[in-house]
C-alpha positions in Angstrom: 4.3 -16.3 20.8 4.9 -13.8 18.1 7.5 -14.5 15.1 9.2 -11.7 13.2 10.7 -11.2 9.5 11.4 -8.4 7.4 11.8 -7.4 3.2 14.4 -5.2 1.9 13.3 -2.8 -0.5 14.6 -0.4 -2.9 13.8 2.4 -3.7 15.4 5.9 -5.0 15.1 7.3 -1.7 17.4 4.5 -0.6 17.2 1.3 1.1 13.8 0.4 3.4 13.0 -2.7 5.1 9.5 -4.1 5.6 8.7 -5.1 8.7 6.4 -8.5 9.6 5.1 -9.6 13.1 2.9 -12.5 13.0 1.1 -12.9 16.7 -0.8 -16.1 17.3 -4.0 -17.2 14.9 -7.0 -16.6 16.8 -8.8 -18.8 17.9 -12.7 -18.5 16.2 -11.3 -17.3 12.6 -7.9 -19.2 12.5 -6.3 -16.1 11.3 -2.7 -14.5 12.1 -2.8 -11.1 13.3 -0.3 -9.5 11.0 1.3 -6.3 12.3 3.1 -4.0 9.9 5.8 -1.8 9.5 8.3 0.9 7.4 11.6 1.4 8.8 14.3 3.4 7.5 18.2 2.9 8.9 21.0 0.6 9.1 20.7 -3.6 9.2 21.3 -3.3 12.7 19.2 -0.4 14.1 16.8 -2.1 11.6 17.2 -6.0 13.7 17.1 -3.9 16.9 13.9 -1.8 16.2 12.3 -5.9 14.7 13.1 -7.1 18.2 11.4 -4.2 19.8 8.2 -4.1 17.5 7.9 -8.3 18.4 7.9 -7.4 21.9 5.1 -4.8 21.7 3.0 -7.1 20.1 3.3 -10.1 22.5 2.4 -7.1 24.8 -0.4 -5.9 23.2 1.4 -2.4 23.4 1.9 -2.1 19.2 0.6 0.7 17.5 -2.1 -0.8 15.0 -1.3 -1.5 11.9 -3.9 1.4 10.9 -1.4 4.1 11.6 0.9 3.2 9.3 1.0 6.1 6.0 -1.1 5.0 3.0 1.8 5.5 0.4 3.7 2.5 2.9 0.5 0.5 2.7 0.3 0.7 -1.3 4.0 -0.5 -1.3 3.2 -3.3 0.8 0.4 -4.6 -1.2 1.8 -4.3 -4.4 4.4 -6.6 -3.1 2.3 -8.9 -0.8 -0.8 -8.9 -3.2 0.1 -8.2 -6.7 3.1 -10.7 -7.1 1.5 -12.5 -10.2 0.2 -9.6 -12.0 1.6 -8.9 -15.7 4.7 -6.7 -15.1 3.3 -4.4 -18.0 0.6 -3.8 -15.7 2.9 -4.1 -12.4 4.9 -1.2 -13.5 1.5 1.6 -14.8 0.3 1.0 -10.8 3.8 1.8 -9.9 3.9 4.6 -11.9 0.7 5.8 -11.1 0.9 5.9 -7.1 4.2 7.5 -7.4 2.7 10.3 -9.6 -1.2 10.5 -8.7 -1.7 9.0 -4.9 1.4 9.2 -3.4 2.2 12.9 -3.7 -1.4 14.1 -2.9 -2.6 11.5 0.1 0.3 9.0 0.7 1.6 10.7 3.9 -1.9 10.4 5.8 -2.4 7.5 7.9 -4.6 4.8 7.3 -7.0 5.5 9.8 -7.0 9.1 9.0 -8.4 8.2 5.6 -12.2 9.1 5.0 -14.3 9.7 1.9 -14.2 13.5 1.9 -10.1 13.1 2.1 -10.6 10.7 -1.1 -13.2 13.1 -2.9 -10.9 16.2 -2.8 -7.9 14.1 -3.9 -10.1 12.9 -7.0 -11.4 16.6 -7.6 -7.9 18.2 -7.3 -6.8 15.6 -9.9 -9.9 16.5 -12.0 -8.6 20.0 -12.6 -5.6 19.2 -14.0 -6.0 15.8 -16.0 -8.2 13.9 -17.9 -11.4 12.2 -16.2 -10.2 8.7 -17.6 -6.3 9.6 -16.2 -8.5 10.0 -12.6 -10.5 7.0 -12.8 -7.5 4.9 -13.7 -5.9 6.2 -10.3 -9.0 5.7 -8.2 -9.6 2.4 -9.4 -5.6 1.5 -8.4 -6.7 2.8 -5.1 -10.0 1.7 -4.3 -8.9 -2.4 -4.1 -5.5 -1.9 -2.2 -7.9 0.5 0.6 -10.5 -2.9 -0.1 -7.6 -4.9 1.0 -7.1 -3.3 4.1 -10.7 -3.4 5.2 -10.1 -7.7 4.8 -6.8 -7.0 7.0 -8.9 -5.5 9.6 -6.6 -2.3 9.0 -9.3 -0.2 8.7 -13.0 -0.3 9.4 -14.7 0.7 5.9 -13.2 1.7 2.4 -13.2 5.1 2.5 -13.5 4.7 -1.5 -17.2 3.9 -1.2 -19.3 7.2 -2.1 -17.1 8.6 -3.8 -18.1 10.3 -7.1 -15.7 10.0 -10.0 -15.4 12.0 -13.1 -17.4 10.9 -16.0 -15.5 10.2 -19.4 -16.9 9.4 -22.8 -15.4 5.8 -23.7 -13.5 6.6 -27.0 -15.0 5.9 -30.4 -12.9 3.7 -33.0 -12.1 5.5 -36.4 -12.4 2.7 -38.9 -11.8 3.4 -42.6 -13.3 2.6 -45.3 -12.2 0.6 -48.0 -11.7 3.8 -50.3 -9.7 5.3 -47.5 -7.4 2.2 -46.8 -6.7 1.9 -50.6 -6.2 5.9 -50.7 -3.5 5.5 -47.0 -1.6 2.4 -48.8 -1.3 4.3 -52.1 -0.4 7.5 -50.4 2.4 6.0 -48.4 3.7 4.1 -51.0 8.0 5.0 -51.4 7.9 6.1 -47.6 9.0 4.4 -44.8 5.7 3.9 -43.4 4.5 1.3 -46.4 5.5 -1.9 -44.9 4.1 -1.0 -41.4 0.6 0.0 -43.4 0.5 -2.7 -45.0 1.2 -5.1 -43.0 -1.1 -3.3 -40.1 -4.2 -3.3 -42.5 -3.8 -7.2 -43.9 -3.0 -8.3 -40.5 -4.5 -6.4 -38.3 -1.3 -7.0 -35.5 -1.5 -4.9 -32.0 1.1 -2.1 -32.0 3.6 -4.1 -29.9 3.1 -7.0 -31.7 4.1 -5.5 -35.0 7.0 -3.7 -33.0 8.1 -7.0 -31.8 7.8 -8.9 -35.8 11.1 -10.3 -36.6 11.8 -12.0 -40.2 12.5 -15.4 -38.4 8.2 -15.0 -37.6 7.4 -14.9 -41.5 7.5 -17.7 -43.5 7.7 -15.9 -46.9 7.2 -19.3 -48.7 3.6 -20.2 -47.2 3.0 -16.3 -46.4 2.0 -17.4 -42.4 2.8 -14.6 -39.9 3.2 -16.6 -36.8 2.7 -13.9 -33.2 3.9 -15.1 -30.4 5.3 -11.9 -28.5 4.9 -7.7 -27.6 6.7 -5.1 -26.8 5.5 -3.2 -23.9 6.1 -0.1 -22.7 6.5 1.0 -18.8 8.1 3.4 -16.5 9.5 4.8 -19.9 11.1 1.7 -20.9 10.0 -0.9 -23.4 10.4 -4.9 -23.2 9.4 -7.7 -25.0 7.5 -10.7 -23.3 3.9 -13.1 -24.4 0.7 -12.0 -25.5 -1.2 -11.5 -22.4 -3.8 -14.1 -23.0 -3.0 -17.9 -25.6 -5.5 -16.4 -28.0 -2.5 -13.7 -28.7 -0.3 -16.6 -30.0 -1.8 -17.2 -33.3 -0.5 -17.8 -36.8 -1.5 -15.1 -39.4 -2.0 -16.3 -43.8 -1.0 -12.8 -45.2 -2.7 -12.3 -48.8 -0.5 -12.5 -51.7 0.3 -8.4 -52.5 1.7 -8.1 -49.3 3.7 -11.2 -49.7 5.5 -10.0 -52.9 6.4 -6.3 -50.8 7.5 -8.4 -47.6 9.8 -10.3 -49.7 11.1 -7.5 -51.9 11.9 -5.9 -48.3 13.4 -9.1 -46.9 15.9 -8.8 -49.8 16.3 -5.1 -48.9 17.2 -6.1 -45.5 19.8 -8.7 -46.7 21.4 -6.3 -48.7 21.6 -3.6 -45.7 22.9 -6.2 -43.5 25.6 -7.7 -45.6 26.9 -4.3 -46.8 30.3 -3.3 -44.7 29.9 -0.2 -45.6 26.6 1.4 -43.4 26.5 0.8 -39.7 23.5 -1.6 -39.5 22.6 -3.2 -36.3 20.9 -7.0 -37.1 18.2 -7.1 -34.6 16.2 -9.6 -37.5 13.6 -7.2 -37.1 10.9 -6.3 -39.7 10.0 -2.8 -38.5 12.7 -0.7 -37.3 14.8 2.3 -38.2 17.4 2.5 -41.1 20.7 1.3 -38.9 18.5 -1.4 -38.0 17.6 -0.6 -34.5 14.1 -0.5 -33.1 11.5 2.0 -32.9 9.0 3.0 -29.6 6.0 2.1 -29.9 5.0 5.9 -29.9 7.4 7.0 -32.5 5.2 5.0 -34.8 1.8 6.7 -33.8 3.6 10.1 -34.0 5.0 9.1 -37.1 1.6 8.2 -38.2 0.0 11.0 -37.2 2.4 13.6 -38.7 1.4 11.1 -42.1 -2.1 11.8 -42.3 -1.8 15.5 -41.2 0.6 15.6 -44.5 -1.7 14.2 -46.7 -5.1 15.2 -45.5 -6.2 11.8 -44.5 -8.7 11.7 -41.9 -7.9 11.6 -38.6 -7.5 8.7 -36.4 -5.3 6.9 -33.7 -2.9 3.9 -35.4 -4.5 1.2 -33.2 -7.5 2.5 -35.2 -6.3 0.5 -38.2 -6.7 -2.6 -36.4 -10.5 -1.6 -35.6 -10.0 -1.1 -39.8 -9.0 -4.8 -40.6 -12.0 -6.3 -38.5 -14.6 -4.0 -39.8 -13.2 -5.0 -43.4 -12.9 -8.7 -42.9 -16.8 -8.9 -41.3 -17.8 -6.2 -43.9 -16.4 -8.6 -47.0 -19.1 -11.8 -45.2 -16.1 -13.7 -43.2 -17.2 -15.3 -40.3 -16.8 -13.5 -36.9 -15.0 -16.5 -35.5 -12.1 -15.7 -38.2 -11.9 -12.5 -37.8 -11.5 -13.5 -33.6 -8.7 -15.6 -34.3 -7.3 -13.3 -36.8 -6.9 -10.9 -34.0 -5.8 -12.8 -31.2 -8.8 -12.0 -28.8 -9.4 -14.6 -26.2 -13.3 -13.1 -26.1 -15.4 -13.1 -29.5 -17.6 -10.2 -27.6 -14.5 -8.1 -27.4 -14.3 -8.7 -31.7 -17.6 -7.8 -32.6 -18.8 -5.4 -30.2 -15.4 -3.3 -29.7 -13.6 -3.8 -33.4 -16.6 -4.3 -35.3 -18.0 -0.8 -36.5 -21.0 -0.3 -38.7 -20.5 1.2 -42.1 -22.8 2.2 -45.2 -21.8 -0.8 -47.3 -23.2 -3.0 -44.1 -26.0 -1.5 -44.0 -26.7 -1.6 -47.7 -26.0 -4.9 -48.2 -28.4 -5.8 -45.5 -31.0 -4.3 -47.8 -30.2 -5.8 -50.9 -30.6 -9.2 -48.6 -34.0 -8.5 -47.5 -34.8 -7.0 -50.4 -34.2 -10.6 -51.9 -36.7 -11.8 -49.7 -39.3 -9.7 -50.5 -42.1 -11.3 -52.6 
């Protein structure tokens, strides 16, 4: 005998309810037959239409499960399939099947879809955005359509043989020493100092140094202790973990930026006990001068419009991270340091994507075997 339940689901087109009809497990695999589907309406035409659809299945008369539209399917496996998933990364599928599937293919059918459908979505995307932008999409797409093939709601991914756009991986900036010392001396009496600074001795992830609050710093023993992010999705920004334990780490910050962090600790006293500004106490380290905090992009742009300024050359922010690492390995620390430093839960990820290979490594490799020689 077949059972029946639905979901209510929002979304800005209203209310929708997901509807659920389990039929009996068969027999060989052990397996329910699940039977899906969309409806749109009142509670009651939607309890009416339930009974209906439980009927059709305990008479084998249901439309398959196939026919219902990919952009339906995608909703229902983010929310059957993805329900553990970081919400940082629960909310860029959202926003990418809304704004790159959904409006292209998300009204055909299941069954309807077939590689050459799938091939002329990923070309007519191609023309218009970036070839990683694409891949991102098709690779959001590919394992929901896998999905279905394990359902038995379609007979073959119609994502296999497709050809996607090939993109160059980007290629980390790192400066060298004589450019960090030039970037700290040049924004020295700005407001962008104490985010340099603190960026190239710790080395912090964007959100993390977003996120940095003066309760984190213990300006006596000059430990930076990381325990959260700020994340950004669906245009908003919120604050949760590190995604992986390695992220929680505690941080010894060298001495000079000691002495500036607690000069600007006092600063921030000062604002905060003055009745005579409007400053919001949010306790954070970075933020604006009321006391409120930045997004994560108004620091990059921020950055960027810096070193167009002064002639510095150009990189991406989270390039000064790549900076710190190649620094710390260049100076001779160990490689397991410079992981911990940076909160990656992978040592791989450290020295073959933060690592970069500069003149002064090369030389001193030299002047070591050099050494050798008899």
């Amino acid at each position: 005998m077949a059972t029946g339940h639905y979901r209510t689901r929002k979304t800005k087109n209203g209310i929708s309810y997901q509807l659920t009809v389990e039929a009996d497990r068969d027999p060989l695999t052990g397996k329910r037959d699940r039977h899906y589907e969309t409806f749109r309406g009142t509670k009651k035409q939607m309890e009416a239409r339930l009974r209906k659809f439980i009927k059709e299945v305990e008479n084998g008369g249901v439309v398959t499960a196939s026919a219902i539209k990919l952009s339906d399917w995608l909703a229902q496996w983010q929310s059957l399939y993805l329900p553990n998933i970081e919400q940082s990364t629960k909310n860029s599928y959202k926003e990418t099947i809304q704004n790159r599937i959904n409006p292209y293919i998300g009204s055909i059918p299941l069954k309807a879809l077939n590689t050459n459908t799938i091939q002329q979505w990923v070309n007519s995307l191609s023309l218009k955005l970036s070839a990683k932008t694409v891949c991102n999409a098709f690779n959001i797409l590919k394992p929901a359509l896998e999905k279905a093939k394990v359902l038995h709601l379609i007979t073959d991914n119609p994502c296999v043989g497709v050809e996607k756009p090939k993109f160059k991986k980007y290629q980390a900036n790192a400066y060298t020493t004589t450019e960090i010392q030039n970037i700290l001396t040049t924004a020295k009496n700005t407001d962008l100092y104490v985010v340099l600074l603190l960026e190239l001795a710790a080395g912090l992830r964007r959100g993390e140094l977003m996120a940095l609050k003066w309760s984190d710093i213990d300006l006596k023993s000059g430990v930076i202790s990381i325990s959260k992010s700020i994340y950004k999705g669906n245009g908003k920004t919120f604050v949760k973990a590190p995604k992986t334990t390695a992220g929680i780490r505690k941080i010894k910050i060298p001495n000079k930026v000691l002495n500036v962090l607690q000069e600007e600790y006092q600063n921030y006293l000062a604002k905060k006990s003055n009745p005579d500004i409007f400053f919001k106490d949010n306790n954070l380290v970075v933020c604006k001068d009321d006391g409120t905090s930045y997004h994560p992009d108004t620091i990059s742009k921020k950055w960027k419009k810096f070193i167009k300024k002064n002639n510095i050359r150009d990189a991406r922010f989270h390039d000064l991270r790549h900076s710190n690492a190649t620094m710390m390995i260049q100076e001779g620390l160990p490689a397991k340091t410079v992981q911990s430093r940076l909160g990656h839960s992978d040592i791989s990820t450290t020295l073959n994507v933060y690592v970069h290979y500069t003149e002064t490594m090369d030389e001193n490799a030299a002047n070591i075997i050099d050494a050798i020689m008899p």
